[in-house]
N, C-alpha and C positions, 0 to 999 in steps of 0.2 A: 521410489515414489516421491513427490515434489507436494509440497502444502504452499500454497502461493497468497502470501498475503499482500493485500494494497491499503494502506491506511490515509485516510485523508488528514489536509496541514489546514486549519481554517486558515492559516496566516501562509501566504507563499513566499519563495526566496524566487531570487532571478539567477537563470541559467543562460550562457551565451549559446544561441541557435546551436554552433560549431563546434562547440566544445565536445573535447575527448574526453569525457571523465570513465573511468575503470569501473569495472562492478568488483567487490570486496567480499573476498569469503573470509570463512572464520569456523572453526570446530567448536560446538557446544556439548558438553556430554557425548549421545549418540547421533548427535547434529550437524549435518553440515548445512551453514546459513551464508548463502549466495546475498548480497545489500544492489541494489542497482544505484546509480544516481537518482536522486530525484526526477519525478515526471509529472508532466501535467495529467490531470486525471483527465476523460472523455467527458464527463457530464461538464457542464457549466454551474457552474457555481451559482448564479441565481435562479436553478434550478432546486437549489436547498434552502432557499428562501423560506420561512412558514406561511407565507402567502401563496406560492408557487404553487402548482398545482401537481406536481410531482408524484407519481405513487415509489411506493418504499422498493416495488420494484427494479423500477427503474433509475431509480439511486444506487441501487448495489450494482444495477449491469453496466451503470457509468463510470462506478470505481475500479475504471481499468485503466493503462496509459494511455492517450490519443495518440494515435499512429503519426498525426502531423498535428505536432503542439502552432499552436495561435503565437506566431510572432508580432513583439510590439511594434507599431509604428511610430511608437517616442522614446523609448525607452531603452538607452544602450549601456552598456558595458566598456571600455575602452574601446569606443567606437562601434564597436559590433552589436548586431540585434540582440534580444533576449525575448525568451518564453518564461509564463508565470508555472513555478513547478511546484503542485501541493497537492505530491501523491509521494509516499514512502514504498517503495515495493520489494517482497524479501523471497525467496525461497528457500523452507526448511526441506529438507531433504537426507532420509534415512532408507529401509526397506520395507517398512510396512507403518502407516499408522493409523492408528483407533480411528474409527469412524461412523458411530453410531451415530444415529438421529437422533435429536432430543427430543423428550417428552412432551417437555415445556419448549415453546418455540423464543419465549427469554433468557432458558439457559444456557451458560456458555461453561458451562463447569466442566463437560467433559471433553473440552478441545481438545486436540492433539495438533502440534503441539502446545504448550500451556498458554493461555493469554496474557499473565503474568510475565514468562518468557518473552514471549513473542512483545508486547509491549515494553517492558526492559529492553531490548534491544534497539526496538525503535525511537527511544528516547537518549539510548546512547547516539544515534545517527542523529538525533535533532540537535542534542550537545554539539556535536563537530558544525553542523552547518551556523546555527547562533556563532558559533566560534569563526567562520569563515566568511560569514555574510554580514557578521553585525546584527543579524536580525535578531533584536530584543523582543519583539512580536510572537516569535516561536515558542511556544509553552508545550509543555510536557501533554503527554497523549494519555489519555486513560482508556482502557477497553468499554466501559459503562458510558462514557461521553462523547465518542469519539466514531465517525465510522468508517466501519472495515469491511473488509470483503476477502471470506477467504473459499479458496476451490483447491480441489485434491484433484491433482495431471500425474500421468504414467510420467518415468523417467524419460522421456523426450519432450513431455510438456506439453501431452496431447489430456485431451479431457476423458476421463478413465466410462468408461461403461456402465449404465444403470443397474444397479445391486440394489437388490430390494433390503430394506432396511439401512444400508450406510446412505452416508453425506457424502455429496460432491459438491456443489457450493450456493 
């Protein structure tokens, strides 16, 4: 089973169009945690404006990658174009996990995997890109301030079947 998280970057790094960057795995405990490159997420960003007229909906079904990120038309890299990328995207990936509904539709106490985790990691990935990009704008990501979007996919990363009482996303 796959927990697929997307975390928004208020602040974005620049990615060349072309570029080959590798997806990075890593074992956590009973964890295998898949890191992708940075991606642009689908919603637009002045979409999360507090003037915007946005519903919360539709913020979470935009925090996913755009299939074809928005290349700048000023804005290069050693010549070459670049896309704004301020989406973090991970899959945890074990054999089964917790997946109750919450009670409370605030709480996030009984994640699987933990948000603790799951945000410690994403913050070691923000470390390395501040470290690669210079971007001093990159601040740590808190689960409480921050938004995420997460959905539980069968092992091929299909979207798992309505189960009354568990979370899919």
């Amino acid at each position: 089973m796959i927990a697929r998280f997307s975390i928004y970057m208020e602040s974005e790094v620049y990615v060349q169009r072309d570029a080959v960057l590798p997806d990075r795995e890593m074992k956590q405990d009973d964890l295998i945690v898949r890191i992708y490159p940075p991606r642009q997420a689908l919603i637009d960003p002045r979409d999360l404006d507090f003037t915007a007229q946005t519903s919360l909906e539709e913020i979470v079904e935009g925090l996913v990658p755009a299939s074809l990120p928005i290349i700048s038309d000023n804005l290069f890299t050693n010549d070459k174009p670049v896309f704004k990328a301020n989406l973090i995207c991970m899959d945890f990936m074990k054999d089964q996990f917790d997946r109750p509904r919450p009670s409370d539709v605030n709480s996030n106490a009984n994640v699987d995997p933990p948000l603790p985790l799951v945000f410690s990691i994403a913050n070691r990935v923000l470390v390395g890109l501040r470290a690669l990009s210079r971007g001093q704008r990159l601040r740590p990501l808190n689960e409480h301030s921050t938004l995420w979007r997460l959905e539980y996919l069968n092992d091929i990363g299909e979207q798992l079947p309505f189960e009354e009482g568990s979370f899919r996303t």
